[in-house]
Biopython code that builds the backbone (N, CA, C, O; Angstrom):
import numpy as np
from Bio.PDB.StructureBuilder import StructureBuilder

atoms = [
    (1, "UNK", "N", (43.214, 118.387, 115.770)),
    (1, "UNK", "CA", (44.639, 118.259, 115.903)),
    (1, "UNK", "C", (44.902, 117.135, 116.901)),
    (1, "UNK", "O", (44.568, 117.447, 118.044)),
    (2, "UNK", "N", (45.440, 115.847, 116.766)),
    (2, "UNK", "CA", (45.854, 115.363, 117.643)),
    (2, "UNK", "C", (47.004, 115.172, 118.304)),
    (2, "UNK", "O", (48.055, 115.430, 117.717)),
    (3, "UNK", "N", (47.026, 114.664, 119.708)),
    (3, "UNK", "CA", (48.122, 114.801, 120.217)),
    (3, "UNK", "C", (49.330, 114.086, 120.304)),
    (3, "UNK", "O", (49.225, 113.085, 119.595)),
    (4, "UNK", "N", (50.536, 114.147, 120.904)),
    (4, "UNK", "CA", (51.178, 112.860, 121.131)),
    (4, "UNK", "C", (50.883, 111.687, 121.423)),
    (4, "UNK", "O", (50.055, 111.248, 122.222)),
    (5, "UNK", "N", (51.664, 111.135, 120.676)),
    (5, "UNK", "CA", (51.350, 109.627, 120.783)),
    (5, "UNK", "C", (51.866, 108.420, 121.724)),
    (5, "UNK", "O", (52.885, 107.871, 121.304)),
    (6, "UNK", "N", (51.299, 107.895, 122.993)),
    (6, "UNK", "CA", (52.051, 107.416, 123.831)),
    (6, "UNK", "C", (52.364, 106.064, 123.479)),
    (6, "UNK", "O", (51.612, 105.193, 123.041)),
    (7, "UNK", "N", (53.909, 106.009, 123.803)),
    (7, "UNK", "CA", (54.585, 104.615, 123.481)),
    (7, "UNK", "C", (54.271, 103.801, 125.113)),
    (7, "UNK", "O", (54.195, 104.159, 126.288)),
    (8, "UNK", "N", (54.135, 102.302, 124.195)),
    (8, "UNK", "CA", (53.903, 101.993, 126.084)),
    (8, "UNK", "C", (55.877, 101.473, 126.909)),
    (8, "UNK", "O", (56.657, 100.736, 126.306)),
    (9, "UNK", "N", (56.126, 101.999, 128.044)),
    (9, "UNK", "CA", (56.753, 101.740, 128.858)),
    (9, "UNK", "C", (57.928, 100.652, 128.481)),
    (9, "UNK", "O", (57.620, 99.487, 128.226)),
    (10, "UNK", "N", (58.708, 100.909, 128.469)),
    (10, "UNK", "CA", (60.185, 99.564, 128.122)),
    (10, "UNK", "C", (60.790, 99.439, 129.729)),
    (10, "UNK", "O", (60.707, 100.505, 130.340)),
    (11, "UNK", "N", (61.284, 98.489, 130.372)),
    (11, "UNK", "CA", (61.807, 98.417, 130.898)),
    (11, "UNK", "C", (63.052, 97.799, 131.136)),
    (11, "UNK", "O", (62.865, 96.598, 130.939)),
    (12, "UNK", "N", (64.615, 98.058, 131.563)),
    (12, "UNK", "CA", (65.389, 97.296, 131.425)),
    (12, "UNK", "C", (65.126, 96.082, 132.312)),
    (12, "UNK", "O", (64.209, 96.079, 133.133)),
    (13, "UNK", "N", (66.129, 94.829, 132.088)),
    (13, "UNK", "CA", (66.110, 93.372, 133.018)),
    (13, "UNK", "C", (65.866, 93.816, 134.503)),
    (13, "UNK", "O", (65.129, 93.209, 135.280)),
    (14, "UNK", "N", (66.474, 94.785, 134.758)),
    (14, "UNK", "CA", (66.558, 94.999, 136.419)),
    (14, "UNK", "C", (65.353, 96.042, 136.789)),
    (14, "UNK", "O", (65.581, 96.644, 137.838)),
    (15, "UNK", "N", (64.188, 96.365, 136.188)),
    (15, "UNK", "CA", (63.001, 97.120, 136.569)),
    (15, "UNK", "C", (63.222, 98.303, 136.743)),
    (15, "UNK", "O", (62.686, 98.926, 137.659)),
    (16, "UNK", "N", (64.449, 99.091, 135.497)),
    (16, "UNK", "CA", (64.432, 100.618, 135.197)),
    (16, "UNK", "C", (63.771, 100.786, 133.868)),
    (16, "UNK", "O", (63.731, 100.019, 132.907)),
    (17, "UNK", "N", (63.206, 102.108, 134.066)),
    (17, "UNK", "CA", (62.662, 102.466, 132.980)),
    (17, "UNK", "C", (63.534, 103.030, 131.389)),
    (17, "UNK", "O", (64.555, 103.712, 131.470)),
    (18, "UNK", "N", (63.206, 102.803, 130.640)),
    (18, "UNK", "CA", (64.322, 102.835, 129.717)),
    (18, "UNK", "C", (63.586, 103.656, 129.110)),
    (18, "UNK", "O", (62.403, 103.441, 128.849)),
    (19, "UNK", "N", (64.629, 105.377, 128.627)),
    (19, "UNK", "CA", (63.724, 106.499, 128.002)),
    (19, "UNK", "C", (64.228, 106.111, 126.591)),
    (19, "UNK", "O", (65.456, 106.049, 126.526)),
    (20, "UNK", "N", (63.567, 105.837, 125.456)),
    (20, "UNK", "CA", (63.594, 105.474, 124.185)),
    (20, "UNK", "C", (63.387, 106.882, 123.365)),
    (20, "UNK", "O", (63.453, 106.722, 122.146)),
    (21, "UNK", "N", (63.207, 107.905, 123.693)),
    (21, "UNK", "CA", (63.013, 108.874, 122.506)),
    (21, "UNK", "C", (64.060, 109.426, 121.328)),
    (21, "UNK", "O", (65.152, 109.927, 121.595)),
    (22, "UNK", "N", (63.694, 109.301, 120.389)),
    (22, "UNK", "CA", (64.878, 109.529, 119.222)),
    (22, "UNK", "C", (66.100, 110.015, 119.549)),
    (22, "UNK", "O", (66.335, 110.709, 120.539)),
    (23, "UNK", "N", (67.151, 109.539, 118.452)),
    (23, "UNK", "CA", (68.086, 110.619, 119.424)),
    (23, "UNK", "C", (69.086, 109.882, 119.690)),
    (23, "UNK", "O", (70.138, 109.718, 119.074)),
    (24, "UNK", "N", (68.575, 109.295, 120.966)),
    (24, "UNK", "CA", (70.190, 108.877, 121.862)),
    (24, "UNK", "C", (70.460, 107.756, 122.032)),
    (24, "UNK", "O", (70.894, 107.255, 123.069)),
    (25, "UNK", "N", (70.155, 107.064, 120.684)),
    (25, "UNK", "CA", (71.242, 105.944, 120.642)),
    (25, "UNK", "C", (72.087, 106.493, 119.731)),
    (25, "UNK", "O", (73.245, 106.082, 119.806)),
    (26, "UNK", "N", (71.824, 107.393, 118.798)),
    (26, "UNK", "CA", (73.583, 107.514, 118.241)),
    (26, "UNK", "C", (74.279, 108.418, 119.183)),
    (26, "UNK", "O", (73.693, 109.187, 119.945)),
    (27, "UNK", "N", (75.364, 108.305, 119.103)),
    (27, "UNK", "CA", (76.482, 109.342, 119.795)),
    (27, "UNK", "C", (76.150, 110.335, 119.409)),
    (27, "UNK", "O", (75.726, 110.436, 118.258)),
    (28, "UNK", "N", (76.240, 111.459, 120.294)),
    (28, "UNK", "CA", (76.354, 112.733, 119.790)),
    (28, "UNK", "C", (77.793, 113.876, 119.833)),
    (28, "UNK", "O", (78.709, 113.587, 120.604)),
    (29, "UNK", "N", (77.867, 114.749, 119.240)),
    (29, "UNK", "CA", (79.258, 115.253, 118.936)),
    (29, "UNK", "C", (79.698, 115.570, 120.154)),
    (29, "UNK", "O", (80.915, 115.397, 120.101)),
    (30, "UNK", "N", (79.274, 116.096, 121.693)),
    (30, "UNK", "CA", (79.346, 116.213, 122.451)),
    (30, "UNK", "C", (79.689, 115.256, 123.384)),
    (30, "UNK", "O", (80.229, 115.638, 124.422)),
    (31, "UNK", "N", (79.462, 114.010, 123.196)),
    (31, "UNK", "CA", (80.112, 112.767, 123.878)),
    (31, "UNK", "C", (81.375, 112.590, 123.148)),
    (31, "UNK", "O", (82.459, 112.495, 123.723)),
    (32, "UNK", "N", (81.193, 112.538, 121.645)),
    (32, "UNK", "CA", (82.945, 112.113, 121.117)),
    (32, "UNK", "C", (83.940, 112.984, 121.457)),
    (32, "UNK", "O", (85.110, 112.633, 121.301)),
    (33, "UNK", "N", (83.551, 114.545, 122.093)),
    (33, "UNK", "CA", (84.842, 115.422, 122.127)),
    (33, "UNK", "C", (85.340, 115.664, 123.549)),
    (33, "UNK", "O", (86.221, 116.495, 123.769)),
    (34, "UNK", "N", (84.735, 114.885, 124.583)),
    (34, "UNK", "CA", (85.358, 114.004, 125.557)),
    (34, "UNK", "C", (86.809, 113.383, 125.427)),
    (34, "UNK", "O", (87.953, 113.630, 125.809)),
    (35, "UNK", "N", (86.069, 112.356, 124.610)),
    (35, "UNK", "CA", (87.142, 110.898, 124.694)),
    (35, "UNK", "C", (88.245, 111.627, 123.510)),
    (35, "UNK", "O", (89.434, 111.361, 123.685)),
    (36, "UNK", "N", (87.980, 112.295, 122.631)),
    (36, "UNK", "CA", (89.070, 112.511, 122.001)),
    (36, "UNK", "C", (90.039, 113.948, 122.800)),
    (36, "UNK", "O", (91.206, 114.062, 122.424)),
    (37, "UNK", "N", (89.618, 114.755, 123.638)),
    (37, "UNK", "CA", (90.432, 115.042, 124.528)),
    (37, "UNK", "C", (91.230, 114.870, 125.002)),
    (37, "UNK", "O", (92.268, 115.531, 124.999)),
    (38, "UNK", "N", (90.831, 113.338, 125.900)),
    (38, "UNK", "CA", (91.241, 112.716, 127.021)),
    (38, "UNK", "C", (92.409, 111.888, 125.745)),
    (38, "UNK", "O", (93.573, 111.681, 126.088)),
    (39, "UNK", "N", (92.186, 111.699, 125.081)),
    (39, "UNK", "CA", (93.142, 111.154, 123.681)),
    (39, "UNK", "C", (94.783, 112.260, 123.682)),
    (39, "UNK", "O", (95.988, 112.051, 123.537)),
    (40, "UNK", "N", (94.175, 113.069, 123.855)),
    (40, "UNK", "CA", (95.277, 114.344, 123.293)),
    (40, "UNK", "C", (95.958, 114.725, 124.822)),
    (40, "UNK", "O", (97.103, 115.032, 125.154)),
    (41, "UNK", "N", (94.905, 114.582, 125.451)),
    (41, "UNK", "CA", (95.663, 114.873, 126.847)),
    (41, "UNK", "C", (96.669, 113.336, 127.253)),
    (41, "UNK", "O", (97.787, 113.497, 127.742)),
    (42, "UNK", "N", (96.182, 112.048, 127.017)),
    (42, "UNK", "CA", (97.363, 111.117, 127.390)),
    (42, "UNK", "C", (98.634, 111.492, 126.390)),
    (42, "UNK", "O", (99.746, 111.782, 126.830)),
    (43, "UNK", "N", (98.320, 111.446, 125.052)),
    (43, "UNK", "CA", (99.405, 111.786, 124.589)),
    (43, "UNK", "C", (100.687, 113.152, 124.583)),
    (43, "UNK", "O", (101.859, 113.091, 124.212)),
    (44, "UNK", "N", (100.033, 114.129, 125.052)),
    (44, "UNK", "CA", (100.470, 114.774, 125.533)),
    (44, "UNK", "C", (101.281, 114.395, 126.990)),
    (44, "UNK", "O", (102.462, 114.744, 126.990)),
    (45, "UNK", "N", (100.874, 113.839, 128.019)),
    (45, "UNK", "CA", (101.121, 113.282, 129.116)),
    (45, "UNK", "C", (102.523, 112.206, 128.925)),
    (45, "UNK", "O", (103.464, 111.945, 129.675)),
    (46, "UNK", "N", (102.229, 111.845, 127.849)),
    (46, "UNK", "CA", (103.091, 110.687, 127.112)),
    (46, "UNK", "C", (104.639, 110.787, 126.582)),
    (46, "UNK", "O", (105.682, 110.146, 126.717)),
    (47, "UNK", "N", (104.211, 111.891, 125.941)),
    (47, "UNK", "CA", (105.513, 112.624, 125.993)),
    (47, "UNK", "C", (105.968, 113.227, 126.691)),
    (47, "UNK", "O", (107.194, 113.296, 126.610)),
    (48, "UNK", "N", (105.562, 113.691, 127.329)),
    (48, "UNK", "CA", (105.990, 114.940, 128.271)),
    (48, "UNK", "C", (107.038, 114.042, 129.291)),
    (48, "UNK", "O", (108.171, 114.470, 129.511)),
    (49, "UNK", "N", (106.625, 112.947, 129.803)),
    (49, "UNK", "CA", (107.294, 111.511, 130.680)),
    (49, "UNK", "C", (108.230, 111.541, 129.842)),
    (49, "UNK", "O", (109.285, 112.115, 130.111)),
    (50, "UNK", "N", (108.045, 111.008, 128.821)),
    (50, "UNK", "CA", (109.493, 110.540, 127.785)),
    (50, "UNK", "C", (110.807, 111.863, 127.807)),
    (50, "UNK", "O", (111.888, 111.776, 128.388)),
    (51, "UNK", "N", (110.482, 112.615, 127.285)),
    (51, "UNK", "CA", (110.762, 113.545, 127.377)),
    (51, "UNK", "C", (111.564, 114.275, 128.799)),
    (51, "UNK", "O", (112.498, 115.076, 128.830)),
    (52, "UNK", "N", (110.766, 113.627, 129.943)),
    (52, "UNK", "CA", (111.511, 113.855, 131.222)),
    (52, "UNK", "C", (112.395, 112.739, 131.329)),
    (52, "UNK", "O", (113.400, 112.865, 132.030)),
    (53, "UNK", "N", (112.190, 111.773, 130.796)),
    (53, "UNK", "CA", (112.690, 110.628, 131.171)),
    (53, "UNK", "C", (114.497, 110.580, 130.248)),
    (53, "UNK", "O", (115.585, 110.369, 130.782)),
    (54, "UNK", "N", (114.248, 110.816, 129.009)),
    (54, "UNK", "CA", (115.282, 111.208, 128.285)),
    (54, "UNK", "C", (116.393, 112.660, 128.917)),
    (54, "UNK", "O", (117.618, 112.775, 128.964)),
    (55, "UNK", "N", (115.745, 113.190, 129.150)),
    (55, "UNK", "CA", (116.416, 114.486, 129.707)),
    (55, "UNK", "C", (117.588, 114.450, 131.025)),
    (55, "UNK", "O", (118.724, 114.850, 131.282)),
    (56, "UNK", "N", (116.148, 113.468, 131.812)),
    (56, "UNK", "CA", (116.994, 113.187, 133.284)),
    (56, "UNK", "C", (118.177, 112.143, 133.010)),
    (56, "UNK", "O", (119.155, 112.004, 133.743)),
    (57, "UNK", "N", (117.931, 111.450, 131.863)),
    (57, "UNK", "CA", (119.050, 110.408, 131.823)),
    (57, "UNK", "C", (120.329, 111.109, 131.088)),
    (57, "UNK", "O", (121.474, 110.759, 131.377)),
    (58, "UNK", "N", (120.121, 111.894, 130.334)),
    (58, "UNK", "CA", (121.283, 112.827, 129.659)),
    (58, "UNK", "C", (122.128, 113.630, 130.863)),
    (58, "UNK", "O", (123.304, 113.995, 130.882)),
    (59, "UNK", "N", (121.051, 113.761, 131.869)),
    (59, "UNK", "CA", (121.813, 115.319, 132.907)),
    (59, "UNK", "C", (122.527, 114.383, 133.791)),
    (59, "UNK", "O", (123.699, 114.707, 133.986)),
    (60, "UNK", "N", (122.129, 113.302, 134.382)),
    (60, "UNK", "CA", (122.583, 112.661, 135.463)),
    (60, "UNK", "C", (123.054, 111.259, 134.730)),
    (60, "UNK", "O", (122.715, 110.148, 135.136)),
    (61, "UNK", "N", (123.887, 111.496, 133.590)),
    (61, "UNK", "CA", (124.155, 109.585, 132.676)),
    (61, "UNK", "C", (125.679, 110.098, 133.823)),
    (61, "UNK", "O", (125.900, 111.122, 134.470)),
    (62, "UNK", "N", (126.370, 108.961, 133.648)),
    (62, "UNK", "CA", (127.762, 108.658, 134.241)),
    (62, "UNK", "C", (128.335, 107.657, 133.643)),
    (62, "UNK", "O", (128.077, 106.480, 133.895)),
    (63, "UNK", "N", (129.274, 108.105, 132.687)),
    (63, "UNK", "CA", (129.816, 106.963, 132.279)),
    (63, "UNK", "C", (130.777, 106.135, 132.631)),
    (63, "UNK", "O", (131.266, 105.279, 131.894)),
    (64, "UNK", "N", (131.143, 106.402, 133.992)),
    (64, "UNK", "CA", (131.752, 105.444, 134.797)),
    (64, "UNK", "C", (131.056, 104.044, 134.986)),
    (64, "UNK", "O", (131.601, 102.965, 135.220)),
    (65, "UNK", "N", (129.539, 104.364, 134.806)),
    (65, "UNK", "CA", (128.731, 103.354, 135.253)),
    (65, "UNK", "C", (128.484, 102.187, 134.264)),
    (65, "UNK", "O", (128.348, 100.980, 134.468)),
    (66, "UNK", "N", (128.465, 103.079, 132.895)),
    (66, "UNK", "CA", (128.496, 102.277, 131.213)),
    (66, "UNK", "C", (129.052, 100.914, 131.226)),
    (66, "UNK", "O", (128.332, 99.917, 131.295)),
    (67, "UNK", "N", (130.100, 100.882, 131.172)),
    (67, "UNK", "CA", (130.896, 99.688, 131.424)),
    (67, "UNK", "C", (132.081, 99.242, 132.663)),
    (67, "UNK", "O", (133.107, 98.580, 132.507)),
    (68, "UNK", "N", (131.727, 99.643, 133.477)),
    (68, "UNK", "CA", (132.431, 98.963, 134.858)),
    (68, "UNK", "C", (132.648, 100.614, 135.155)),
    (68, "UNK", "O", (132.426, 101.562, 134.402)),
    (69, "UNK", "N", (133.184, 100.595, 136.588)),
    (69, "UNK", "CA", (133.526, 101.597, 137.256)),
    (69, "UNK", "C", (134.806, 102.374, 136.388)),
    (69, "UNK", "O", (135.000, 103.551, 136.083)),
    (70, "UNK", "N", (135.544, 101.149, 136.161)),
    (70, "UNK", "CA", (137.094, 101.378, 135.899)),
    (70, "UNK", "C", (137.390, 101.711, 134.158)),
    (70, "UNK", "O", (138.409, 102.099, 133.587)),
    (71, "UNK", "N", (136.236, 101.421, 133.721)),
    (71, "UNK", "CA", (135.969, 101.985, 132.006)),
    (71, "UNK", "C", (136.856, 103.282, 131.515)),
    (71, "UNK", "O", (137.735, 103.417, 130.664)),
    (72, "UNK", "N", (136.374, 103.956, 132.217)),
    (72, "UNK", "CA", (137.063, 105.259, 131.498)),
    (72, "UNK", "C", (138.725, 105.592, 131.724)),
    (72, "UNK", "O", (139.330, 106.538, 131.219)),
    (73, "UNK", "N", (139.322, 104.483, 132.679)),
    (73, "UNK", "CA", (140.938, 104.904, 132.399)),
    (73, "UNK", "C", (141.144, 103.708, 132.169)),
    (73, "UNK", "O", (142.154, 103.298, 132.743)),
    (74, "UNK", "N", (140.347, 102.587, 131.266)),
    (74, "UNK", "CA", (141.150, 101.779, 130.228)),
    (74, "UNK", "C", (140.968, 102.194, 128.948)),
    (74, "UNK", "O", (141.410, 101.793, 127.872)),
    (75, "UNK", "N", (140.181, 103.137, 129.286)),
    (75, "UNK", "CA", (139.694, 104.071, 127.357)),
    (75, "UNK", "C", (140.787, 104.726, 127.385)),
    (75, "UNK", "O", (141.435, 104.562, 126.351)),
    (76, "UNK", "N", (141.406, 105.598, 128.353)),
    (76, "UNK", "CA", (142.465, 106.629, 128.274)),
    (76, "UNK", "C", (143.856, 105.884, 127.949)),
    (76, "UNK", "O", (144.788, 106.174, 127.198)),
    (77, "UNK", "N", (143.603, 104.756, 128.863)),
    (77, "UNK", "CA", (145.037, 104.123, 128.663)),
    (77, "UNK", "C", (145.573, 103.817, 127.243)),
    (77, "UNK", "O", (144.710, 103.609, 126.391)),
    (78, "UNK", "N", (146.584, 103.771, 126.947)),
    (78, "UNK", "CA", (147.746, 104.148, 125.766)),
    (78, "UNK", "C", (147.161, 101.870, 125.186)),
    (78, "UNK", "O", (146.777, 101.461, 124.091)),
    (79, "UNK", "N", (147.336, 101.240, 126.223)),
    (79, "UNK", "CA", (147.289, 99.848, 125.875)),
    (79, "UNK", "C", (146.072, 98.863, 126.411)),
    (79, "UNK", "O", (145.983, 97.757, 126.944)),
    (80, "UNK", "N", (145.207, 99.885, 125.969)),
    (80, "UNK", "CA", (143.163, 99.581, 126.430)),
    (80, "UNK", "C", (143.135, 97.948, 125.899)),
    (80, "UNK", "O", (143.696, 97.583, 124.866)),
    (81, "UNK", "N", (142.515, 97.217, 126.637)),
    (81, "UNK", "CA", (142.322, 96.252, 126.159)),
    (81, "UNK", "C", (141.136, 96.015, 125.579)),
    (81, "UNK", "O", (140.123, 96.207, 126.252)),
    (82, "UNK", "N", (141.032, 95.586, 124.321)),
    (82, "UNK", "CA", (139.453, 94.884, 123.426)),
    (82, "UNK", "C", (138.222, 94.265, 124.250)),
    (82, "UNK", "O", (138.130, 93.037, 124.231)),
    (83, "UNK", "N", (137.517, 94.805, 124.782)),
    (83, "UNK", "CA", (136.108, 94.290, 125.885)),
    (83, "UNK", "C", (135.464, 93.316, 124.277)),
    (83, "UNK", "O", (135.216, 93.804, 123.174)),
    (84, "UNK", "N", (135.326, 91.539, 124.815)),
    (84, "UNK", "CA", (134.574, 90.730, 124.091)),
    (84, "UNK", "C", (133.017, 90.586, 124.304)),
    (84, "UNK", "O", (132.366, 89.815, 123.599)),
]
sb = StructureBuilder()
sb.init_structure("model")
sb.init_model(0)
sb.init_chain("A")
sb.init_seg("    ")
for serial, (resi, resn, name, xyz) in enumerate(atoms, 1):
    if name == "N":
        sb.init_residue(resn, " ", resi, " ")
    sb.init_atom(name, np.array(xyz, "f"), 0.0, 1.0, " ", f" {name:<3s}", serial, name[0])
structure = sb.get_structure()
């Protein structure tokens, strides 16, 4: 019966040893369900901002501010003038 078979030694440019055994150069399912996490978690994150961001502007909008201070009692007024 013989035994394993020794590969000789690889080393990277900078004098580390580089472990070559089958395997781990492809990705494995355990590395991709990381990054697709971290995928679901920005987007999640993503909205959640928007979402605050839309909200806070609905609770605290002022439409005094829209178009001049004085906007809303030339809207009321009976003889509003046409903004060009």
């Amino acid at each position: 019966m013989p035994g394993p078979t020794m590969r000789p030694a690889t080393f990277d440019p900078f004098g580390e040893r580089l472990d070559l055994r089958a395997g781990q150069d492809a990705p494995s399912a355990s590395r991709r369900r990381p990054i697709r996490t971290r995928r679901i978690v920005a987007a999640v994150l993503f909205w959640a901002l928007a979402a605050g961001l839309i909200t806070a502007r609905g609770a605290f909008f002022d439409p005094s501010t829209a178009f001049g201070p004085d906007a809303p009692a030339r809207v009321a007024a009976k003889d509003a003038t046409v903004l060009r």
